[in-house]
C-alpha atoms as one frame of an Amber mdcrd trajectory, in Angstrom:
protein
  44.761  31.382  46.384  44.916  28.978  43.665  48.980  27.770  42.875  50.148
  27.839  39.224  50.990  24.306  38.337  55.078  23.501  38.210  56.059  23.494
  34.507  56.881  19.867  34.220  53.862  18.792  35.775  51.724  20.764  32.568
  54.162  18.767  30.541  53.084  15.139  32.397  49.653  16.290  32.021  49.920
  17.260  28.314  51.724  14.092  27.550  49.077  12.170  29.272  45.796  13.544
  27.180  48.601  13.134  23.996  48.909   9.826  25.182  44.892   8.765  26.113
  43.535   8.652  22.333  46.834   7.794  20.573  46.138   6.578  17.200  48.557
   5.632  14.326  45.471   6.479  11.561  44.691   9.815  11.009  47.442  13.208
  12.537  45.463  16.201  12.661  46.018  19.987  13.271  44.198  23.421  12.182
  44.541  23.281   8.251  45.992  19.792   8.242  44.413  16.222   7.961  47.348
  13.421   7.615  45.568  10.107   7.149  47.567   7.072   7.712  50.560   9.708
   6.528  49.064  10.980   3.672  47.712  14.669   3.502  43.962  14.146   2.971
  43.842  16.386  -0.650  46.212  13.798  -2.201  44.059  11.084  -1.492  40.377
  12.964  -2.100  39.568  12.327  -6.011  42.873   9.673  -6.314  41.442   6.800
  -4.550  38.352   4.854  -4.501  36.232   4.189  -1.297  38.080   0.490  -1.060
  40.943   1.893  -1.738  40.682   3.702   1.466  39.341   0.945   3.612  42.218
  -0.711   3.297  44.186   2.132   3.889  42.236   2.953   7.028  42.369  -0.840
   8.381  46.001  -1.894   7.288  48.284   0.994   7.077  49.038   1.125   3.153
  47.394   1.394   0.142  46.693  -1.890  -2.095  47.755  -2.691  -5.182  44.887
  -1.740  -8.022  44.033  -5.613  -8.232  43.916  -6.060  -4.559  41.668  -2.960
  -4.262  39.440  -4.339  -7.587  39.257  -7.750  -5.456  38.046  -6.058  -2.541
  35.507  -3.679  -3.958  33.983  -6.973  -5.956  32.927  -8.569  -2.423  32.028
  -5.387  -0.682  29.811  -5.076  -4.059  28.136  -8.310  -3.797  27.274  -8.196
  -0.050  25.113  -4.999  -0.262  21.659  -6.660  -0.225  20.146  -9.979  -0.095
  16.346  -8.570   0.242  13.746  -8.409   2.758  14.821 -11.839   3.229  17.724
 -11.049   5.149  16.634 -10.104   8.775  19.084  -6.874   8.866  17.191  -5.489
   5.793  13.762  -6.235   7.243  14.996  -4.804  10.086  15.626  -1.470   8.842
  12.254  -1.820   6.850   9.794  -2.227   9.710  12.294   0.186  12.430  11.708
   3.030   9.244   7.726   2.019   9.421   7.718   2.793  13.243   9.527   6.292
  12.925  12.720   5.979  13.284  15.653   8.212  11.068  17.442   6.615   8.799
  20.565   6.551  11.549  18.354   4.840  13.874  16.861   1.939  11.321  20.360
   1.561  10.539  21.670   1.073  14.163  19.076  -1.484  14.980  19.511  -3.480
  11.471  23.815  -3.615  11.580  23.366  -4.451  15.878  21.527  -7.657  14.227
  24.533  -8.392  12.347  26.092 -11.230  14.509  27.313 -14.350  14.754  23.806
 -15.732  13.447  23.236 -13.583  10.827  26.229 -11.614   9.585  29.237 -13.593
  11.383  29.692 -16.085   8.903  32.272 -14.756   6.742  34.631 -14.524   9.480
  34.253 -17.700  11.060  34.795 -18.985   7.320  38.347 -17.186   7.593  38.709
 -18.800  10.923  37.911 -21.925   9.754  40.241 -21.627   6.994  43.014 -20.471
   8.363  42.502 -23.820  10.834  42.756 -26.122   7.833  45.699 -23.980   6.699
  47.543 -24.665  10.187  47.062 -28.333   9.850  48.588 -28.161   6.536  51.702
 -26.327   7.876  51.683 -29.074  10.323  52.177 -31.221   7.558  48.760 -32.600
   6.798  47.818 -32.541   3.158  44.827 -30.535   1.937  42.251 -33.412   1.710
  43.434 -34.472   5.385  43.885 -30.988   6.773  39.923 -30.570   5.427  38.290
 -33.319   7.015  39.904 -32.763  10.390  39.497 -28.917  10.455  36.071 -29.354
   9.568  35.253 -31.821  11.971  37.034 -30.046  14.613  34.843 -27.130  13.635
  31.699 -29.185  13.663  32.314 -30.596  17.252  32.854 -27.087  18.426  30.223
 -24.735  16.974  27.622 -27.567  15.804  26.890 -28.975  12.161  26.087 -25.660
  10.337  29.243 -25.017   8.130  29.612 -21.050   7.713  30.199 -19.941   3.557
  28.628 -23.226   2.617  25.231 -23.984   1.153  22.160 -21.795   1.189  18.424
 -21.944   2.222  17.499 -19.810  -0.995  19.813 -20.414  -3.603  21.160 -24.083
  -4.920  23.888 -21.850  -6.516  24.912 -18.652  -5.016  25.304 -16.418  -8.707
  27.657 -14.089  -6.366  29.789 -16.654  -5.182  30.435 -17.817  -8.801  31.479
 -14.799  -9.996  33.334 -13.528  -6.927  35.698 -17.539  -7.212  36.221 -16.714
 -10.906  38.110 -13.329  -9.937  39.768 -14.596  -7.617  40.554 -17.376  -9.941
  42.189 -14.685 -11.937  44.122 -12.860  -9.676  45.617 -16.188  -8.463  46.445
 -17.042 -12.176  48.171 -13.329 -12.288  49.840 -13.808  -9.023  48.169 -11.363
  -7.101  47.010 -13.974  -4.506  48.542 -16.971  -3.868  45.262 -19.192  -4.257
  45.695 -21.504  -1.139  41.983 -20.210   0.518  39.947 -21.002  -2.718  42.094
 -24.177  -3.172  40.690 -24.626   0.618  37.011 -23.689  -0.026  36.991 -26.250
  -3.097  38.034 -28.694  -0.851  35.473 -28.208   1.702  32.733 -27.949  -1.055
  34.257 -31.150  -1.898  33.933 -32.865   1.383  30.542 -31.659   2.669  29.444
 -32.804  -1.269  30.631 -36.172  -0.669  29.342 -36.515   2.761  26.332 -35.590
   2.079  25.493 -37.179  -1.765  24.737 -33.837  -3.376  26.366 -30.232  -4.207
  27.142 -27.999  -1.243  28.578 -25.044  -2.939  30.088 -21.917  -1.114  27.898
 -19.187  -0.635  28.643 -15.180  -0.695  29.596 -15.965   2.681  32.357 -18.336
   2.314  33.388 -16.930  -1.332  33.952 -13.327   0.142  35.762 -15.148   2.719
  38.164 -17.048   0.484  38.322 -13.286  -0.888  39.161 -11.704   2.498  41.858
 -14.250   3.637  43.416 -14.361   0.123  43.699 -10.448   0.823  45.293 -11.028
   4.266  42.233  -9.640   6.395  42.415 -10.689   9.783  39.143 -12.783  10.372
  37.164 -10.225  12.262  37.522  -7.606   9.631  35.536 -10.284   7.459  32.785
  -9.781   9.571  33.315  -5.717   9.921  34.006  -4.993   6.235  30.433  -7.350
   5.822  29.029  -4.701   7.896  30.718  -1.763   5.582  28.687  -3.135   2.781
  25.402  -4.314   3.807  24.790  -0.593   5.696  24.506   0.742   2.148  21.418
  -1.987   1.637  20.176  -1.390   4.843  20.236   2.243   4.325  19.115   1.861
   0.713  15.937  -0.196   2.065  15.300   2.182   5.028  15.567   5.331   2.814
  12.845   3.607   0.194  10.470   2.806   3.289  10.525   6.252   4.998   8.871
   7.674   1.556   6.323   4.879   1.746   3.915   6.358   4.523   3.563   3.027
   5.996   2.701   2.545   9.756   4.297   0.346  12.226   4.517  -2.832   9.666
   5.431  -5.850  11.309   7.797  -8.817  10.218   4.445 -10.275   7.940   1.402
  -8.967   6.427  -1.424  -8.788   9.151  -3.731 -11.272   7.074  -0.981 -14.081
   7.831  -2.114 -15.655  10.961   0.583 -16.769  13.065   0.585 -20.963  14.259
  -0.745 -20.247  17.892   0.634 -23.851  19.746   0.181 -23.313  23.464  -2.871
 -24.385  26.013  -6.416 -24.339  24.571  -8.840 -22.265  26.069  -9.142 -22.626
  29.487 -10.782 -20.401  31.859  -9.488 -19.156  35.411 -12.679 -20.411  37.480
 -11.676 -24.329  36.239  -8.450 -23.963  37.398  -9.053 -22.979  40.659 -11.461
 -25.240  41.430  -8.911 -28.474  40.606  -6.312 -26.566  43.124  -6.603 -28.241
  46.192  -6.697 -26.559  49.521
C-alpha cells in the first residue's frame, strides 16, 4: 500500500521543479505568454526582431536609435560568401544531404574563436584599454599597452583589424559613420570608436601602412558602445550570420549537387609527404 505524500512535502517538491528552470525571461501559463513582463500580443507587430533581442538578452527595450544601431551590425554580418568557412560549410553539409537544421548546426558549431570569435575579443580588448584609461593612462598610452598586453597573450593577430580580402572593409565604414552619428546625438558616448581609431592608429604606424577595422572590430565598437557584454558580441554574430548560412544552405539544397567538397575536383591538391616508396624496400633496410 502506497502512502499519500504529507502536504508540505508536495509543496517542497512543487517548489523544487518551480525552482529547477527558473528564468526571469519569458512567465507562461495556458492563454498567457509574459515575455520579459510584457504580454506577448503587445509586443507581436510593435517591435522589430532587434528590438526584441535586446529585450530577450538585457531585460528592457532600447531606445529606437539603440535598436537602429543594433539592427545596422546584425545587417552587415549576414554573409561574407563562400569565402567564409561557416558559409561553405553549410554549402557542402547541404550537398551531402543534410536539412537545412543540420547544415546550419555544423556551419554556426564552426563559429569560434578562429572564425567567428573576433568581435568579442575586440570588446574584450577594448574594454582592457578602457581600464587602463580609468587607471589614469591616456588613450594613446592606454592603446599601446593594452595592445601589447593583448599581443603577448593571444599572439600578433589583432581581432577587428585588417583583412585578408578587403584593404577597406565597405561595412566597417558605414557601420563607424552611424555610430559617428549617434555619438554626435548623444546616444552613445563615443569612447569605443575613439578606442578603435586609436588602435587603427597604432597598428598603422607600427606597421608603415593602413590597418583599418574590419566588420569585426567596427560591430564591436558597435556592441560595446551599446553596453553588450563581450560574449554576446560573439552570440549576436551568430544571430546574424545563421540567416547567411541558412540563406546559402537553402540555395544549395535546390541545386541537385552531390557531396561537393571544399574545391572543384579538377584542383589538385599540393601532395608534400614521402615519394613513392614501396613496402618490399623498406623491409629489406630493417635490420634483424
Amino acid at each position: 500500500m502506497t502512502t499519500a505524500p504529507a502536504p508540505n512535502a508536495i509543496d517542497s517538491a512543487a517548489g523544487l521543479a518551480a525552482d529547477y528552470w527558473r528564468t526571469d525571461i519569458i512567465d507562461i501559463e495556458p492563454g498567457r505568454i509574459h515575455v520579459r513582463g510584457y504580454p506577448i500580443q503587445e509586443l507581436i507587430g510593435q517591435i522589430g526582431f532587434a528590438e526584441m533581442i535586446w529585450l530577450m538578452l538585457r531585460g528592457e527595450l532600447p531606445a529606437k536609435r539603440q535598436a537602429a544601431l543594433l539592427e545596422a551590425a546584425l545587417v552587415a554580418s549576414v554573409d561574407h560568401g563562400p569565402h567564409a568557412p561557416s558559409i561553405a560549410i553549410a554549402k557542402m553539409a547541404t550537398s551531402c544531404g543534410l536539412p537545412l537544421n543540420g547544415a546550419m548546426a555544423s556551419a554556426l558549431n564552426a563559429l569560434d574563436d578562429v572564425h567567428g570569435g573576433a568581435g568579442q575579443q575586440a570588446v574584450e580588448l577594448f574594454h582592457d584599454i578602457e581600464a587602463r584609461m580609468f587607471d589614469g593612462a591616456s588613450l594613446e598610452a592606454a592603446t599601446a599597452t593594452g595592445v601589447d598586453a593583448f599581443i603577448a597573450a593571444h599572439g600578433k593577430y589583432l581581432p577587428g583589424f585588417g583583412h585578408r580580402f578587403h584593404p577597406v572593409d565597405p561595412r566597417a565604414v558605414r557601420l563607424l559613420a552611424l555610430v559617428d552619428e549617434a555619438a554626435q546625438d548623444g546616444v552613445v558616448g563615443g569612447r569605443y570608436a575613439a578606442i578603435g581609431r586609436a588602435i587603427e592608429a597604432l597598428l598603422s604606424g607600427r606597421k608603415g601602412k593602413p590597418i583599418p577595422m574590419n566588420i569585426d572590430g567596427a560591430t564591436a565598437v558597435i556592441y560595446a558602445e551599446l553596453g553588450f557584454a563581450a560574449p554576446l558580441a560573439r552570440g549576436v554574430f551568430c544571430l546574424s550570420r545563421a540567416v547567411g548560412i541558412l540563406a546559402h544552405a537553402w540555395e544549395q539544397s535546390s541545386r541537385g549537387e552531390r557531396n561537393k567538397g571544399p574545391m572543384p575536383r579538377q584542383l589538385p591538391y599540393r601532395y608534400t609527404g614521402e615519394a613513392t616508396r614501396h613496402l618490399a624496400d623498406s623491409y629489406a633496410t630493417v635490420v634483424p
